[in-house]
DSSP file (Angstrom, degrees, kcal/mol; ACC not computed):
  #  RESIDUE AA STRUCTURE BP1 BP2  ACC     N-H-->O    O-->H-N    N-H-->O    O-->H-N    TCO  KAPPA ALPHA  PHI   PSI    X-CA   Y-CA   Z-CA
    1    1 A X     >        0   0    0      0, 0.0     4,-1.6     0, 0.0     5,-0.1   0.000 360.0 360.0 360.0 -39.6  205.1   50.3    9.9
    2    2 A X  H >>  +     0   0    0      2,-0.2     4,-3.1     1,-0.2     3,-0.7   0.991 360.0  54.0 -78.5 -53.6  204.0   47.6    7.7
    3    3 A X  H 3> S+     0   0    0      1,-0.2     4,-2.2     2,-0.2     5,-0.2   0.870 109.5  50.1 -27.8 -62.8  200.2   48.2    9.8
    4    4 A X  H 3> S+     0   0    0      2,-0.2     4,-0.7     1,-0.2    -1,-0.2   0.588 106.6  51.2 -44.0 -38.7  200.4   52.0    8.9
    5    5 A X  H <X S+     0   0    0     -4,-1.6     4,-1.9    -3,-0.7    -1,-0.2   0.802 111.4  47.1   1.0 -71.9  201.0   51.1    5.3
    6    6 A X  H  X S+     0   0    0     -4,-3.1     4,-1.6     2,-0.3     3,-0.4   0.976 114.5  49.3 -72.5 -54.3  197.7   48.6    5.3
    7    7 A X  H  X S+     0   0    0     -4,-2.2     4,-1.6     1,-0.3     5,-0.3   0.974 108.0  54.1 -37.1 -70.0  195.6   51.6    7.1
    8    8 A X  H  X S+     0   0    0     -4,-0.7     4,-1.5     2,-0.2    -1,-0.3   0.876 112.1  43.1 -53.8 -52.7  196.9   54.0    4.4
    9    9 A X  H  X S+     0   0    0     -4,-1.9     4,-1.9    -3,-0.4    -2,-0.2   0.801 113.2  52.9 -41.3 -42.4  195.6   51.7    1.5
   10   10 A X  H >X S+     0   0    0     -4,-1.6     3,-1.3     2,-0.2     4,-1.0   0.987 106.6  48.2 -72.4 -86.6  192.6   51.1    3.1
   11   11 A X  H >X S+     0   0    0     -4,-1.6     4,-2.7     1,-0.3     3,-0.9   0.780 117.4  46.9  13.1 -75.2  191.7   54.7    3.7
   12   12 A X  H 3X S+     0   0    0     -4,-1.5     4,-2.0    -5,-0.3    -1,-0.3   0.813 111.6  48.2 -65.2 -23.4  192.5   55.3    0.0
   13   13 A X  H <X S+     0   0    0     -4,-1.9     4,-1.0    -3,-1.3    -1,-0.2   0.743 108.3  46.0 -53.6 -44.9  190.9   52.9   -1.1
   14   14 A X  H XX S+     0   0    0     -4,-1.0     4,-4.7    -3,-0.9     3,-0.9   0.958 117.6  50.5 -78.6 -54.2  187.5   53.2    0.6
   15   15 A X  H 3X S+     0   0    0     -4,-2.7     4,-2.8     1,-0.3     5,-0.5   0.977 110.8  56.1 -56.9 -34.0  187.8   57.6   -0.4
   16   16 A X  H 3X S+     0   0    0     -4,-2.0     4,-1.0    -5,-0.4    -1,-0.3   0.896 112.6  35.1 -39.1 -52.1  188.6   56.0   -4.1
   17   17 A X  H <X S+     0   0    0     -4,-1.0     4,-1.7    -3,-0.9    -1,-0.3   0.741 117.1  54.9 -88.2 -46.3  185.2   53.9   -4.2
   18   18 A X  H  X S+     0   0    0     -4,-4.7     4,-1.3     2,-0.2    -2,-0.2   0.848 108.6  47.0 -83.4 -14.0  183.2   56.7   -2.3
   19   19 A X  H  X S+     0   0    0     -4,-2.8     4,-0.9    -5,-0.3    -2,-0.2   0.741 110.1  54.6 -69.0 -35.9  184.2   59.4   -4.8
   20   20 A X  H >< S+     0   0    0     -4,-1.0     3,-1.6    -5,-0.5    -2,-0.2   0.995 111.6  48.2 -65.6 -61.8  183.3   56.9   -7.7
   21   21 A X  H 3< S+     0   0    0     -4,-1.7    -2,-0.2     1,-0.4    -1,-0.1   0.775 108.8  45.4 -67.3 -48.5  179.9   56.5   -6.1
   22   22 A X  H 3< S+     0   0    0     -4,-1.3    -1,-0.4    -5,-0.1    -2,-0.2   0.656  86.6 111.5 -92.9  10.9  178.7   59.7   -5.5
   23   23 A X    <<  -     0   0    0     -3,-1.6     2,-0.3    -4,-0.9    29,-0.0  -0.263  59.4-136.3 -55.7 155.4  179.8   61.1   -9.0
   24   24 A X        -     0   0    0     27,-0.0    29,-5.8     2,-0.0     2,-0.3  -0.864   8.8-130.2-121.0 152.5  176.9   62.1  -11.5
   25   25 A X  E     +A   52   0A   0     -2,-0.3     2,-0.4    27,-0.2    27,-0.2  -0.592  33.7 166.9 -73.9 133.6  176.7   61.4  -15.1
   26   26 A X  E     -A   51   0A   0     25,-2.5    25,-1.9    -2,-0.3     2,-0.5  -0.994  26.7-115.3-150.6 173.4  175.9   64.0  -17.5
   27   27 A X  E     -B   36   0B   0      9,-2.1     9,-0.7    -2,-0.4     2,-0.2  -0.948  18.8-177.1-113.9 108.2  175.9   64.7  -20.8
   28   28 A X  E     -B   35   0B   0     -2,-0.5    21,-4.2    21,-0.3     2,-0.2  -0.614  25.9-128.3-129.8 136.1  177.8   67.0  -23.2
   29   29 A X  B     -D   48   0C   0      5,-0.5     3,-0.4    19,-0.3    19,-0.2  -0.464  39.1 -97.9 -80.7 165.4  177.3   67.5  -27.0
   30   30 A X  S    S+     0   0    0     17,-0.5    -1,-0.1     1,-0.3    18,-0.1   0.933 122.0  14.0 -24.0 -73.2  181.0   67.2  -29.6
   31   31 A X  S    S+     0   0    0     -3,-0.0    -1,-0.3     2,-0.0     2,-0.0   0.145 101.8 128.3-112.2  16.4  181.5   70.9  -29.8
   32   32 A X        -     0   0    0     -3,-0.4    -4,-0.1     2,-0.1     3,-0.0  -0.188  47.5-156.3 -86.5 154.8  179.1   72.0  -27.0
   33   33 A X  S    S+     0   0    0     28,-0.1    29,-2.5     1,-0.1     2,-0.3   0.452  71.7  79.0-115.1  -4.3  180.4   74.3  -24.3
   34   34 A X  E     - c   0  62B   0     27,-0.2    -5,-0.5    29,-0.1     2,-0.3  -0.943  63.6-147.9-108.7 127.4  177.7   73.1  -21.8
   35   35 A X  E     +Bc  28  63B   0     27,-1.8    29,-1.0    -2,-0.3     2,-0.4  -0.579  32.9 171.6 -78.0 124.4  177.2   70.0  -19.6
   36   36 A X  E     -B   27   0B   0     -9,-0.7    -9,-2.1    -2,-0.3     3,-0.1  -0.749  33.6 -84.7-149.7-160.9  173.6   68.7  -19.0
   37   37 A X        -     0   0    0     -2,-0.4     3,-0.4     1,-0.2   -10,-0.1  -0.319  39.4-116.5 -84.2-170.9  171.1   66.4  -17.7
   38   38 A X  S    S+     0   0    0      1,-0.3     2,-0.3   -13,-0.2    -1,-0.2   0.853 118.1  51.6 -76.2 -30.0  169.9   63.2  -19.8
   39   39 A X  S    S+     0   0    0     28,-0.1    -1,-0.3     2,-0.1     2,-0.3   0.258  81.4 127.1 -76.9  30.4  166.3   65.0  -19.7
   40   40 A X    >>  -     0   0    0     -3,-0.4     4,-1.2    -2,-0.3     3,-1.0  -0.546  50.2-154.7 -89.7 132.3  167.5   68.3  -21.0
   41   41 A X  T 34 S+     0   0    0     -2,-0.3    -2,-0.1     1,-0.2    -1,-0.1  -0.444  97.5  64.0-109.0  71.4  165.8   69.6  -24.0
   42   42 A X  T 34 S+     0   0    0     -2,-0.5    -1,-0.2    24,-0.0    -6,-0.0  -0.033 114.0  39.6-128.7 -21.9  168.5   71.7  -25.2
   43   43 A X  T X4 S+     0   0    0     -3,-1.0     3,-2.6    -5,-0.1    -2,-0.2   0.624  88.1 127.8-104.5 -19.8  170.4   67.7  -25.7
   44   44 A X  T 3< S-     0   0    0     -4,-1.2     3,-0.1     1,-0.3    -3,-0.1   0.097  85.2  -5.0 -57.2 144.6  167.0   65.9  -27.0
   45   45 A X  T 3  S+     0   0    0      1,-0.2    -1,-0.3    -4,-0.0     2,-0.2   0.533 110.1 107.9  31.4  35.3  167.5   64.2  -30.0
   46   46 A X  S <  S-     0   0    0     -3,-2.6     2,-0.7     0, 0.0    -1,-0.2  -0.718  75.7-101.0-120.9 155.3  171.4   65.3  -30.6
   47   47 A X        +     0   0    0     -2,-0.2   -17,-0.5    -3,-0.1     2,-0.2  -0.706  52.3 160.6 -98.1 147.4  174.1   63.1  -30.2
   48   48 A X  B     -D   29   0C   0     -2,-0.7     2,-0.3   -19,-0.2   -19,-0.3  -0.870  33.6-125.1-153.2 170.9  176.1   63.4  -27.0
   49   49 A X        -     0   0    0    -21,-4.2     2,-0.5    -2,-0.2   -21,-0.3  -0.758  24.1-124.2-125.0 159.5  178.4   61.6  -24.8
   50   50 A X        +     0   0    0     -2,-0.3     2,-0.2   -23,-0.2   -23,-0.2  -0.907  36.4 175.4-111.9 157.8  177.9   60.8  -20.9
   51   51 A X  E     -A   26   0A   0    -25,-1.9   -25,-2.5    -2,-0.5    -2,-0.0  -0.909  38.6 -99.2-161.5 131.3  180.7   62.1  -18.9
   52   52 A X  E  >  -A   25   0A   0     -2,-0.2     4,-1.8   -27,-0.2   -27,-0.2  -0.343  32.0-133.3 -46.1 125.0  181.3   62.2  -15.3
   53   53 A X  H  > S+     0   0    0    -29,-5.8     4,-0.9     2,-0.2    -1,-0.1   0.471 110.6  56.6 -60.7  13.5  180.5   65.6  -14.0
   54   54 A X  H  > S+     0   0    0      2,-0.2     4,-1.6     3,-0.1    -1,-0.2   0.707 114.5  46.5-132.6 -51.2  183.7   66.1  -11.9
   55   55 A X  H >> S+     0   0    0      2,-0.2     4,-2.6     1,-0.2     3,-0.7   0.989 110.7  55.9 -67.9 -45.8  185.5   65.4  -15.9
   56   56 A X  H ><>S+     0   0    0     -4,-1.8     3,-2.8     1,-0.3     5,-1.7   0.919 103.1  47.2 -41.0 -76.2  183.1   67.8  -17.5
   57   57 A X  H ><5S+     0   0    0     -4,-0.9     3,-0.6     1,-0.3    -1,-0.3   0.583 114.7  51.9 -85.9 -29.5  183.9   70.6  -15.3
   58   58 A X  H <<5S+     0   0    0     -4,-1.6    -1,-0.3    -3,-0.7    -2,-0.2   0.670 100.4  58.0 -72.2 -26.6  188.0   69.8  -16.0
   59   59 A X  T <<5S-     0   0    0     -3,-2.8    -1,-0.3    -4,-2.6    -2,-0.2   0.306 128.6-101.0 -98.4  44.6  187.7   69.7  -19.4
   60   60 A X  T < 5S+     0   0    0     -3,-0.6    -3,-0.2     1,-0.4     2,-0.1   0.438  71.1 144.9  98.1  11.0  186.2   73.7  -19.2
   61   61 A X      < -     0   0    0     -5,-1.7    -1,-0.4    -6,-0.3   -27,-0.2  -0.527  35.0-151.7 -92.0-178.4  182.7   72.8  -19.6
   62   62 A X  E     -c   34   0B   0    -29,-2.5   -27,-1.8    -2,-0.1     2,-0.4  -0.797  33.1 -87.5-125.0 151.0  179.7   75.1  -17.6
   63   63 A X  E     -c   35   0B   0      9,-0.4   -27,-0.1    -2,-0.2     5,-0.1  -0.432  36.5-102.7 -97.9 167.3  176.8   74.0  -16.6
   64   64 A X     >  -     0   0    0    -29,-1.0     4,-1.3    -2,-0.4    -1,-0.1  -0.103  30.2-149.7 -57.0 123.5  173.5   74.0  -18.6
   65   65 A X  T  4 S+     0   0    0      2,-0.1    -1,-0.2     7,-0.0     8,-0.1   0.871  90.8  46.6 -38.9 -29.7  171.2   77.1  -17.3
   66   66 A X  T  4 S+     0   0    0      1,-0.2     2,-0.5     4,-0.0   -26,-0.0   0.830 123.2  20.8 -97.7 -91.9  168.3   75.3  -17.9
   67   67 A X  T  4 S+     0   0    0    -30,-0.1     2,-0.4   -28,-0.0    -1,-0.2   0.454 103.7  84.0 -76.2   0.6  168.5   71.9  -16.7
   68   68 A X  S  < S-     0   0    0     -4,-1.3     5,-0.1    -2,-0.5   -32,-0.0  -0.735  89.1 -97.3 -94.2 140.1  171.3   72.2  -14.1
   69   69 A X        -     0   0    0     -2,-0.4     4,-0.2     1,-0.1    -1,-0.1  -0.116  25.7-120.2 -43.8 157.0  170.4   73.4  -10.3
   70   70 A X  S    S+     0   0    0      2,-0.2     3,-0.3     1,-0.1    -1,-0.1   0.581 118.7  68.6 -61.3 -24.8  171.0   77.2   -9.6
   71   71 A X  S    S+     0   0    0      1,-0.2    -1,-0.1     0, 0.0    -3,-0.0   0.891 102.9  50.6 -54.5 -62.7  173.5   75.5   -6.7
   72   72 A X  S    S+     0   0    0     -8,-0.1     2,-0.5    -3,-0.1    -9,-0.4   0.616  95.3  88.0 -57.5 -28.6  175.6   74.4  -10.1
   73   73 A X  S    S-     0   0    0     -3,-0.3     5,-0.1    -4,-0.2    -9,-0.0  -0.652  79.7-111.3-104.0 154.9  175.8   77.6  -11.7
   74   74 A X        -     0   0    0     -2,-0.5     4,-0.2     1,-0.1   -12,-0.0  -0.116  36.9-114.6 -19.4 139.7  178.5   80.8  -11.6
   75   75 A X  S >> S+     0   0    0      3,-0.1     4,-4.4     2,-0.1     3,-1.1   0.826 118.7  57.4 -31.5 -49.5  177.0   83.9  -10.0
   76   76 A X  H 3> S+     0   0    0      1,-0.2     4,-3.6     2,-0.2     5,-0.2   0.952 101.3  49.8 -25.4 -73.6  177.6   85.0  -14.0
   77   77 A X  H 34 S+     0   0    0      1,-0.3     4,-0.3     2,-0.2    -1,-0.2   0.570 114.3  43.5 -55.6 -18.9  175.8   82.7  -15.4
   78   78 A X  H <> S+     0   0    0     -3,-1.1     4,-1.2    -4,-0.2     3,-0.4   0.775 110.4  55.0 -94.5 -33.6  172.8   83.5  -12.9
   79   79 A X  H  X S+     0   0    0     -4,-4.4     4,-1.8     1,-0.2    -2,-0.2   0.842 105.4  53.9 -87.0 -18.3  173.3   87.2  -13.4
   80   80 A X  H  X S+     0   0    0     -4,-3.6     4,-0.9     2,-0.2    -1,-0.2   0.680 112.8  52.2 -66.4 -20.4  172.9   86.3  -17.7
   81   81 A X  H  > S+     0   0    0     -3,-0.4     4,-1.3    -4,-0.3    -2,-0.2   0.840 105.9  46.2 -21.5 -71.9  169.5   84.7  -16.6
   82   82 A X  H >X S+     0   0    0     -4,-1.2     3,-5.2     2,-0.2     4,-1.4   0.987 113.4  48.5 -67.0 -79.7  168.3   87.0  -15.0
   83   83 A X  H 3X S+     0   0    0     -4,-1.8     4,-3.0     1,-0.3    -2,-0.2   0.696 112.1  46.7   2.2 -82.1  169.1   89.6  -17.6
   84   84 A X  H 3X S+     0   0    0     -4,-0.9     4,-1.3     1,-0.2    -1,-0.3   0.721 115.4  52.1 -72.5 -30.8  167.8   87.8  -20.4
   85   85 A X  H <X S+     0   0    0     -3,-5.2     4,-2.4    -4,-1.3    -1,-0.2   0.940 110.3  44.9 -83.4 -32.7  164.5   87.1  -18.1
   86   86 A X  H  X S+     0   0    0     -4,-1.4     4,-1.5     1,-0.2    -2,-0.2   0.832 114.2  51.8 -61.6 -20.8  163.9   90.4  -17.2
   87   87 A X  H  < S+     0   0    0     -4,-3.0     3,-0.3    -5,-0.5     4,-0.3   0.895 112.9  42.4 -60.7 -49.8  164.4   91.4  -20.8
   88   88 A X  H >< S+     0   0    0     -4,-1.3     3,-0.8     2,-0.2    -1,-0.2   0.800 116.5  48.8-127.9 -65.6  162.0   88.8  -22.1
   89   89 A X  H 3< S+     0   0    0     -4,-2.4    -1,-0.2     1,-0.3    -2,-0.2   0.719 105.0  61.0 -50.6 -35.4  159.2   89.7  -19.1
   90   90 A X  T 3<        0   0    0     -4,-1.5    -1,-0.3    -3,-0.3    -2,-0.2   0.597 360.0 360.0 -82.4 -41.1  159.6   93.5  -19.9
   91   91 A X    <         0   0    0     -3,-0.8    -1,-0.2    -4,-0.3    -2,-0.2   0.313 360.0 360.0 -62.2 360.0  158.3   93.0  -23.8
């Protein structure tokens, strides 16, 4: 029992530590409703906090179109993109 126990610590331990590792930092403004990267020019010269993305995404924020992967974002959020590009392209 007491083996099964140490195995079972161990285990949590190691996912604990590998969950820390592969999280990524990003950054979010005060009142912002968007997460992004440190290069982001939507965050450049604003004050902003880093936050783990995996906390970002709990406390309701989305991520940035522009500097976040297409992998990151909503189908929504890709189909307001697009919109707004054809719109833009179309002038």
């Amino acid at each position: 029992m007491i083996k099964k126990m140490i195995t079972l610590s161990l285990c949590v331990a190691v996912l604990s530590v590998s969950a820390l590792a592969f999280a990524e930092d990003v950054y979010a403004t005060k009142n912002g409703k968007k997460y992004h990267k440190a290069e982001c020019v939507f965050i450049k010269n604003r004050d902003t906090q880093k936050i783990d993305q995996q906390a970002a995404v709990e406390k309701g924020l989305k991520p940035c179109g522009k500097c976040m992967s297409d992998g990151n974002q909503s189908a929504v959020e890709k189909s307001k993109q697009e919109k707004l590009a054809s719109k833009k392209s179309s002038k």
